[in-house]
Residue, then its C-alpha position, 0 to 999 in steps of 0.5 A: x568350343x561350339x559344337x554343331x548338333x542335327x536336329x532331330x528332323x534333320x537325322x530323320x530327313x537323312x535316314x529317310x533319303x538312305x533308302x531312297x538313294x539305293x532304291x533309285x540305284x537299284x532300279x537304275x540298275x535292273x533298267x540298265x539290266x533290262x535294256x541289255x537284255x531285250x539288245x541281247x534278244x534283239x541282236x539275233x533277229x539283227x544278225x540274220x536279216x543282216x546275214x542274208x542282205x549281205x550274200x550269206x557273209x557271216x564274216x562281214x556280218x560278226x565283224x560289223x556286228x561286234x563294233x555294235x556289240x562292244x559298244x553296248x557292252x560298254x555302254x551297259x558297264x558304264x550305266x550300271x552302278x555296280x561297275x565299280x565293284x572291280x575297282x572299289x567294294x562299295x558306292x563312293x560317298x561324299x566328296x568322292x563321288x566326284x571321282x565315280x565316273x572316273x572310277x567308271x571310266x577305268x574299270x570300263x576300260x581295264x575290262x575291255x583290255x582285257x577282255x580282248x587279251x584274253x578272247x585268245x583263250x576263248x579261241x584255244x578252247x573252241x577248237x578244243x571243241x571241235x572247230x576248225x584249226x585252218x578252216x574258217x580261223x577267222x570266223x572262229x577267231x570272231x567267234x571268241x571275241x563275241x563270247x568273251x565280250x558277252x560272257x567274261x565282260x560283264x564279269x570283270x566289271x562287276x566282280x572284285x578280282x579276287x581268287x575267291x570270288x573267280x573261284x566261286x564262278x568257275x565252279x559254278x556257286x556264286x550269286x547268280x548276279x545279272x553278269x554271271x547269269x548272262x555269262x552262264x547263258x552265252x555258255x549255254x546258249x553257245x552249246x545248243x547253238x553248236x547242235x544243228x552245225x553237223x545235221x545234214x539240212x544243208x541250210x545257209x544258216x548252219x554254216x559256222x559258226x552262225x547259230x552258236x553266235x545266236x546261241x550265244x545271244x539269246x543265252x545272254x538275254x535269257x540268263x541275264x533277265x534270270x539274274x535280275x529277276x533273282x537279284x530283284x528278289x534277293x533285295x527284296x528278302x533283306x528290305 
């Protein structure tokens, strides 16, 4: 029986375009990273000069906007290689990698699901903090939508969905990946952004709930580049 043999030169050439493959990934990673985080900083400036056009409507405004930002979010997921995580724990080789953008395509759209099944939550938990029940439900309603899109999203695409690893995040002691930092963020962003509301400056811009949607994004952006500064360096130590 024959047996086929790899040259020496031949294993070298594979060991050597290993290497290759997940740097090329990687950096495809941190430009998809950096990208949706210069958006996140952009979105704000967006948001204002599109609140005053529009007669001081944050309603039109949140509600044209997050078409846009959905859009992003997904286009984001998709252009990562680290959406596949929810649904495999590591990069398909060989035959399958004819099924990663089906794997993409998937994990993209059972995140979005539910993401906007759980944005409810996000609603319960605004008026926990204070929001108005009656008053401006919509906007409120809006107003979670933009936060799970941006802070839980991101999350249910790159982490497995496992009761350790939502665990490690809900207790704050997980890798501070590029989505968790982003998620981290928008949470933050989102308590500054809630601080001038009650000041008594009577400016259009504190109606409710327009800086903590801003909040929001410029935490985003912030936490995001944070998380691929950090992940860069954390790749960096094991090279």
């Amino acid at each position: 029986m024959a047996h086929s043999k790899l040259s020496s030169s031949q294993i070298s050439s594979q060991a050597s375009t290993a290497p290759r493959r997940a740097d090329g990934l990687h950096h495809e990673s941190l430009t998809v990273e950096f990208l949706a985080a210069v958006a996140s900083f952009a979105f704000p400036t967006l948001t204002t000069f599109a609140t005053s056009l529009l007669s001081n409507d944050p309603e039109k405004v949140l509600t044209y906007s997050l078409a846009i930002t959905v859009i992003c979010q997904v286009m984001v997921v998709l252009g990562s290689p680290t959406a596949l995580a929810a649904t495999s724990g590591k990069i398909a080789s060989g035959s399958k990698k004819k099924q990663q953008p089906r794997r993409k395509v998937a994990t993209t759209a059972f995140g979005l699901i539910l993401t906007l099944l759980l944005s409810p939550a996000f609603h319960v938990l605004f008026i926990l903090f204070g929001a108005p029940v009656m008053f401006s439900a919509y906007l409120t309603y809006l107003l979670s939508v933009h936060t799970a899109m941006l802070a839980l999203f991101p999350l249910l695409c790159t982490i497995p969905l496992d009761a350790e690893n939502w665990l490690n995040i809900a207790a704050i002691n997980a890798p501070l990946t590029p989505a968790y930092g982003a998620a981290m963020g928008t949470v933050f962003g989102a308590w500054l952004g809630a601080l001038p509301i009650p000041l008594d400056w009577d400016r259009d811009w504190q109606a409710w709930p327009i800086t903590i949607v801003v909040g929001e994004y410029f935490g985003n952006g912030i936490g995001r580049l944070i998380g691929v500064y950090l992940s860069q360096r954390a790749k960096a130590k094991t090279v």
